[in-house]
VOLUM-264225 format. One record per residue (C-alpha): residue number from 1; x, y, z. Coordinates in pm, whole numbers. Example, Ala and Ser with C-alpha at 12.3 -4.5 7.8 and 13.67 -1.06 7.14 Angstrom:
+-----+--------+--------+--------+
: pos :      x :      y :      z :
+-----+--------+--------+--------+
:   1 :   1230 :   -450 :    780 :
:   2 :   1367 :   -106 :    714 :
+-----+--------+--------+--------+
# end
This chain:
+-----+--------+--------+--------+
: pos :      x :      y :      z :
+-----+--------+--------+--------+
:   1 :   7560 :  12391 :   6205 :
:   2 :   7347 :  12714 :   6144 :
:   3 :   7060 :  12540 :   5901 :
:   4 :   6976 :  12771 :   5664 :
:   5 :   6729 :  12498 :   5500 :
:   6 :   6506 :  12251 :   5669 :
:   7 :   6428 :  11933 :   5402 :
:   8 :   6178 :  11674 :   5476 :
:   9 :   6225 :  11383 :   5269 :
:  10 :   5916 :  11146 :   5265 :
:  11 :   5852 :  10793 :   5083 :
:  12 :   5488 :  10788 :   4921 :
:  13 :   5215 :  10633 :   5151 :
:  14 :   5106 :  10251 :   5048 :
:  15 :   4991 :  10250 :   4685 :
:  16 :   4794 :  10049 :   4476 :
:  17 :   5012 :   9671 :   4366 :
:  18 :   5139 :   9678 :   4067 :
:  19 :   5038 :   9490 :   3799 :
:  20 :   4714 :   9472 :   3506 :
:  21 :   4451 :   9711 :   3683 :
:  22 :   4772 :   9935 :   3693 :
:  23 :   4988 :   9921 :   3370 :
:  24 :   5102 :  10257 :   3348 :
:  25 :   5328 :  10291 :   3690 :
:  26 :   5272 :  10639 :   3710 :
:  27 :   4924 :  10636 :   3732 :
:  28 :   4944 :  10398 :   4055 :
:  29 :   4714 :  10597 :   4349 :
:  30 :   4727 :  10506 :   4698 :
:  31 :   4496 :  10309 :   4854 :
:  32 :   4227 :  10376 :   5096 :
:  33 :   4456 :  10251 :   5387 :
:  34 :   4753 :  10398 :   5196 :
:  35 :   4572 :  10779 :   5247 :
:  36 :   4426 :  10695 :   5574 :
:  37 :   4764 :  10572 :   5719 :
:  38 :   4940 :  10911 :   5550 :
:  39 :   4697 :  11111 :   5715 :
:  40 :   4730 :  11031 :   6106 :
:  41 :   5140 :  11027 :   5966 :
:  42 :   5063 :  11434 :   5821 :
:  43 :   4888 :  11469 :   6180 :
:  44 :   5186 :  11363 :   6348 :
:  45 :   5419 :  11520 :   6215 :
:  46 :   5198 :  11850 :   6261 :
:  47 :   5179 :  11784 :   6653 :
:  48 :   5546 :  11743 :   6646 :
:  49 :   5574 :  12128 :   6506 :
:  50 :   5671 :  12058 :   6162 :
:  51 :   5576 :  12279 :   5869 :
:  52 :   5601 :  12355 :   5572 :
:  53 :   5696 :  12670 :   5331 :
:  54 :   5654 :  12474 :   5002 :
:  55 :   5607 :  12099 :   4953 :
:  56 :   5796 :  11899 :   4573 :
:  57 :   5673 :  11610 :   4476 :
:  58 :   5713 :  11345 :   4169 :
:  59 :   5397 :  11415 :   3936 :
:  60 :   5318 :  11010 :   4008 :
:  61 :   4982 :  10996 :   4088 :
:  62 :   5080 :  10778 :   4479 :
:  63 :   5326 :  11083 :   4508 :
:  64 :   5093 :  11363 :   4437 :
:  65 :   4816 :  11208 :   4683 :
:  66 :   5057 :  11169 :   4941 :
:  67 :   5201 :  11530 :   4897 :
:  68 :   4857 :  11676 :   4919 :
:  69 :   4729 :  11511 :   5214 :
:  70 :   5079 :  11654 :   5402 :
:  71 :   4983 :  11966 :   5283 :
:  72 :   4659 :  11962 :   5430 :
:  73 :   4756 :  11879 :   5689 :
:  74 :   4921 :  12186 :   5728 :
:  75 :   4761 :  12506 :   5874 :
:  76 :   4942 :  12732 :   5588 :
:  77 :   4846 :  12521 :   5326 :
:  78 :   5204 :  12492 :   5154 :
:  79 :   5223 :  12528 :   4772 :
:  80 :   5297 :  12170 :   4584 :
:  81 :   5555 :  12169 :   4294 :
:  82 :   5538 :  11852 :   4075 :
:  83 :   5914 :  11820 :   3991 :
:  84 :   6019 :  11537 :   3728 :
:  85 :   6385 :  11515 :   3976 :
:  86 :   6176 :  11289 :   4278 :
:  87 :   6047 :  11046 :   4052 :
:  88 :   6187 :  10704 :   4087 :
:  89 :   6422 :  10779 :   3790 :
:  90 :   6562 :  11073 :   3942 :
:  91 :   6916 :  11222 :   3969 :
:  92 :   7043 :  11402 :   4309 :
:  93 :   7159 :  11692 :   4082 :
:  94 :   6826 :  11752 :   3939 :
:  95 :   6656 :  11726 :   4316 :
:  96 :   6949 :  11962 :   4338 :
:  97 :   6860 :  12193 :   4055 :
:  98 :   6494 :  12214 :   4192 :
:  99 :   6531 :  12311 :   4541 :
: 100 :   6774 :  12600 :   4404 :
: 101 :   6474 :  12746 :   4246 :
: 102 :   6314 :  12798 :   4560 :
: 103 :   6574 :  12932 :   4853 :
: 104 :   6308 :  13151 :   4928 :
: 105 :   6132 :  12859 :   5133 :
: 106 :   6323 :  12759 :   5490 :
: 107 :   6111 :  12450 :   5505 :
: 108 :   6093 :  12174 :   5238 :
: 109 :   5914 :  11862 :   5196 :
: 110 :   6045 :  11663 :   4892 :
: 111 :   5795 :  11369 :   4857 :
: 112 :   5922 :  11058 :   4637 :
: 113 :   5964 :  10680 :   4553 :
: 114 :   6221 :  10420 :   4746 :
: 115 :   6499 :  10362 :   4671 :
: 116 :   6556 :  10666 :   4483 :
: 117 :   6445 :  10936 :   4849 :
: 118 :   6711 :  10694 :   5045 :
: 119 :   6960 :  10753 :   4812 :
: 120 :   6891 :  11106 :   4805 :
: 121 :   6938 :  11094 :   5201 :
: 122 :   7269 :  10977 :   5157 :
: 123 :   7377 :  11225 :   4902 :
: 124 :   7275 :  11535 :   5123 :
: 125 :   7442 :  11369 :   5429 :
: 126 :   7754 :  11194 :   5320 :
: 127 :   7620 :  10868 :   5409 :
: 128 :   7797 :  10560 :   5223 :
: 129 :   7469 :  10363 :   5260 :
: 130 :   7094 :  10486 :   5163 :
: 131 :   6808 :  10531 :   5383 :
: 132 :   6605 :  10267 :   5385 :
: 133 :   6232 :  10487 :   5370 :
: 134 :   5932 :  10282 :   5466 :
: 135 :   5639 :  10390 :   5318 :
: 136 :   5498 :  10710 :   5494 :
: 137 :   5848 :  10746 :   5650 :
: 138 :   6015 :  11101 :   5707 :
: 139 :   6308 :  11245 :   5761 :
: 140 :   6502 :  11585 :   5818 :
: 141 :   6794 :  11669 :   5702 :
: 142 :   6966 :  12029 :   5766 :
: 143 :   7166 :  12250 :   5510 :
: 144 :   7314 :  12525 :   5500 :
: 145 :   7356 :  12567 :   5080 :
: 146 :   7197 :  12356 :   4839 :
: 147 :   7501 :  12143 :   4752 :
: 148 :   7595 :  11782 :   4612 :
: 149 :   7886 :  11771 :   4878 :
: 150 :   7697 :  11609 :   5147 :
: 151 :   7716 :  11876 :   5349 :
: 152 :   7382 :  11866 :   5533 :
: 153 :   7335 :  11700 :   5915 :
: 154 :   7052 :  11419 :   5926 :
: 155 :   6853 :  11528 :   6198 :
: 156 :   6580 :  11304 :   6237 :
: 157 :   6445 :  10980 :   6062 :
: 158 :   6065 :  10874 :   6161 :
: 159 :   5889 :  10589 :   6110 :
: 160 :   5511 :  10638 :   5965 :
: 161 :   5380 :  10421 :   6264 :
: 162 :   5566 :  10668 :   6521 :
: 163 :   5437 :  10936 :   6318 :
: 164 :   5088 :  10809 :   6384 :
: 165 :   5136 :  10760 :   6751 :
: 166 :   5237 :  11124 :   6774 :
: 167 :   4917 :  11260 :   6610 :
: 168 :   4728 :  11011 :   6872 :
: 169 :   4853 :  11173 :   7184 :
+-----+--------+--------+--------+
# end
C-alpha cells in the first residue's frame, strides 16, 4: 500500500500523579523524569529518520510538553496544533475531522492520553483490540485517505525505552 500519509501516534511522557497538588486534570505537566525520558525518546526516534511536517496534540498541559519536546527535537521545527479530538475524551471521527484539515502535511504526529491513542490505533488499522501505548510509546500507522474504515497498515509500534536506546547509539 502506496502511503499517502505517515501518522505517528504517541502516549504523553510520565506526568505528574494525580490527585490534590493537581485537581484540575488538564493542568497535569510532566515531570522532570517524564521530559527527560521524552527527550532521549524525541532523539530516538530522530536517529531512526523520523520527521515531522506538523505535530496535533490535546491542549493538556502533559500533552503539550510532550508534543513540544518531539518537536524540538526535530531539525524543521514542525508546527503544533492543539486539537480538542486527542484529549482523553476524544472521538476517532473528530481525530478524523482534524487531520482532514491538514492533507497538506505527509507526516503526522498526533500526541494524546491512553486509552483513548490505543483505541485510535485500532480504528485506523482494523484492529479488534487497542494498542496498549506506554507512556512515551510511538507508533506508525500508514494511510492512504483519511478514513474511519480502518484502512491504514500499522507499520511500527516502539517502546519509549527502545526509543531511548536508539538515540544512545
Amino acid at each position: 500500500m502506496a502511503a499517502s500519509h505517515e501518522l505517528y501516534l504517541i502516549r504523553h511522557a510520565i506526568a505528574e500523579t494525580r490527585g490534590d497538588q493537581w485537581p484540575d486534570e488538564t493542568k497535569r505537566p510532566l515531570t522532570d523524569e517524564g521530559k527527560a525520558s521524552m527527550r532521549q525518546a524525541a532523539h530516538g526516534l530522530v536517529c531512526l529518520g523520523v520527521t515531522f511536517d506538523i505535530v496535533l496534540a490535546s491542549p493538556y498541559v502533559r500533552a503539550r510538553q510532550t508534543a513540544e519536546i518531539v518537536a524540538n527535537a526535530c531539525a524543521d521545527r514542525p508546527a503544533i496544533v492543539t486539537v480538542d479530538s486527542l484529549t482523553p475524551d476524544g472521538t476517532v471521527q473528530g481525530v478524523l475531522r482534524d487531520l482532514a484539515a491538514h492533507t497538506a502535511a505527509t507526516r503526522m504526529a498526533l500526541v494524546g492520553h491512553a486509552p483513548f491513542i490505543g483505541e485510535l490505533a485500532a480504528q485506523l488499522t482494523g484492529l479488534r483490540r487497542p494498542l496498549e501505548f506506554k507512556k512515551g510509546a510511538v507508533c506508525r500507522i500508514d494511510i492512504t485517505t483519511i478514513s474511519p474504515a480502518g484502512l491504514g497498515v500499522l507499520r511500527w509500534f516502539i517502546s519509549p525505552k527502545l526509543l531511548r536506546a536508539a538515540g544512545r547509539r
